[in-house]
C-alpha positions in Angstrom: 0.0 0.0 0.0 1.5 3.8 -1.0 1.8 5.9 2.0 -0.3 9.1 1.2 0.3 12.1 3.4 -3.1 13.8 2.2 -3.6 17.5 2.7 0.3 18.0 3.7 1.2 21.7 2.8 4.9 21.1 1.3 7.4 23.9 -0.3 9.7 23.1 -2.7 12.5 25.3 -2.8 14.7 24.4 -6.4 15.8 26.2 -9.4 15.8 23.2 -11.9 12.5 23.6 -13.7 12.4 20.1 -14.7 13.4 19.0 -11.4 10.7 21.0 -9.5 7.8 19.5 -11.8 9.3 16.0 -11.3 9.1 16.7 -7.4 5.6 18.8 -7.3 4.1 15.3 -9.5 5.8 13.1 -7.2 4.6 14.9 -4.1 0.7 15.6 -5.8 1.0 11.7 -6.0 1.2 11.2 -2.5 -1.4 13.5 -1.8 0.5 16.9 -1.1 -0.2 20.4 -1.7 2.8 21.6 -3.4 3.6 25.3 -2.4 6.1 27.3 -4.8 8.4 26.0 -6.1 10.3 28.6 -5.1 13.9 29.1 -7.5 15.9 31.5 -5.2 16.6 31.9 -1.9 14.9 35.2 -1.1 11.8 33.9 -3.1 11.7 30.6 -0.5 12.1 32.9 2.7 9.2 35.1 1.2 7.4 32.4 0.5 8.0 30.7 4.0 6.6 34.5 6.1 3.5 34.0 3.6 2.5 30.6 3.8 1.0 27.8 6.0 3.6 24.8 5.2 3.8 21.5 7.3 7.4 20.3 5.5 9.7 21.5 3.0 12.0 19.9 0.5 15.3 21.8 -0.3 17.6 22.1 -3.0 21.2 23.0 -1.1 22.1 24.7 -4.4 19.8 27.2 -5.8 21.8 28.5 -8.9 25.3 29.2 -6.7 23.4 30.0 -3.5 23.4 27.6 -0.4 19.5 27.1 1.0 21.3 27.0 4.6 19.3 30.7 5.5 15.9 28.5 4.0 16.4 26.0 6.6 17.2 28.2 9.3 14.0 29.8 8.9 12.0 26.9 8.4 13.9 25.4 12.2 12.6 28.7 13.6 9.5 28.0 12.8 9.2 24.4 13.9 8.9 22.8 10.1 10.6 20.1 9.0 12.4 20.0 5.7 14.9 17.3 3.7 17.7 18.7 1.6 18.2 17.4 -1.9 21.1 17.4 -4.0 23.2 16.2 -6.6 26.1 16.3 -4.2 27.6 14.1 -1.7 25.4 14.5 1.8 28.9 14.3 3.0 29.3 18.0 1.6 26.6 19.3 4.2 27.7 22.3 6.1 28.6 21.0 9.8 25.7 21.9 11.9 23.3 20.6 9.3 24.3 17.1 8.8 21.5 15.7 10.9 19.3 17.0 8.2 17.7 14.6 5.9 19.4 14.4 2.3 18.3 13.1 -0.8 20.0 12.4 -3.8 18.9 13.6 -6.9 17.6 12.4 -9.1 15.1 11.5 -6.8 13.0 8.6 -6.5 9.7 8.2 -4.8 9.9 5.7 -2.5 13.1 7.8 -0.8 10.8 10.9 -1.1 7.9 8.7 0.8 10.6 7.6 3.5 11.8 11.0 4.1 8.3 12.6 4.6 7.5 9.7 6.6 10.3 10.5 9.1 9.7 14.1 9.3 6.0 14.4 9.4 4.0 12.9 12.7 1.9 9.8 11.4 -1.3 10.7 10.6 -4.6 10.6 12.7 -6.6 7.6 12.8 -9.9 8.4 13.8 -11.9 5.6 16.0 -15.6 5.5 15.5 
């Protein structure tokens, strides 16, 4: 059975247009509400001061700028987020490498683990 995570208000943050679309279907699929994506870093910390958003999913390189202020503002505000990139997790900036980290390209079923480990499981409701 697919874990669904239905009504979940996620934010991609990634400047890769191909990349973001492959991550909004992937995340529509699970039952998501994809905010953004936002391609810039000032565009996902607007983004975050505007918007409701349960989780986030991170690119650490948004066209030569780290997303390290995107996380620190999504910590503040108590939501969860995975990075993912093309690099080695290894290459995580010390104090972050607790953070989830995804590999792109990225496959569904890691994308379904990940969100399973940073959201809380969802409500079962007893009639």
């Amino acid at each position: 059975m697919l874990t669904t995570f239905p009504g979940t208000r996620v934010l991609i943050v990634e400047d890769e247009l191909l990349v973001s679309w492959t991550t909004q279907d992937m995340l529509e699929a699970l039952g998501c509400v994809v905010i953004g994506p936002a391609a810039s870093v000032s565009q996902a910390l607007e983004t975050i001061a505007a918007q409701a958003i349960d989780a986030a999913v991170l690119d650490l390189n948004l066209s030569g700028e780290l997303s390290y202020a995107v996380a620190d503002s999504l910590v503040s505000r108590g939501v969860p987020y995975v990075f993912l990139t093309g690099y080695n997790a290894a290459s995580i900036r010390e104090g972050y490498g607790d953070a989830l980290a995804l590999q792109k390209p990225l496959r569904q079923g890691n994308l379904i683990d990940a969100l399973a480990r940073l959201l809380p499981p969802p409500r079962v409701a007893h009639g």
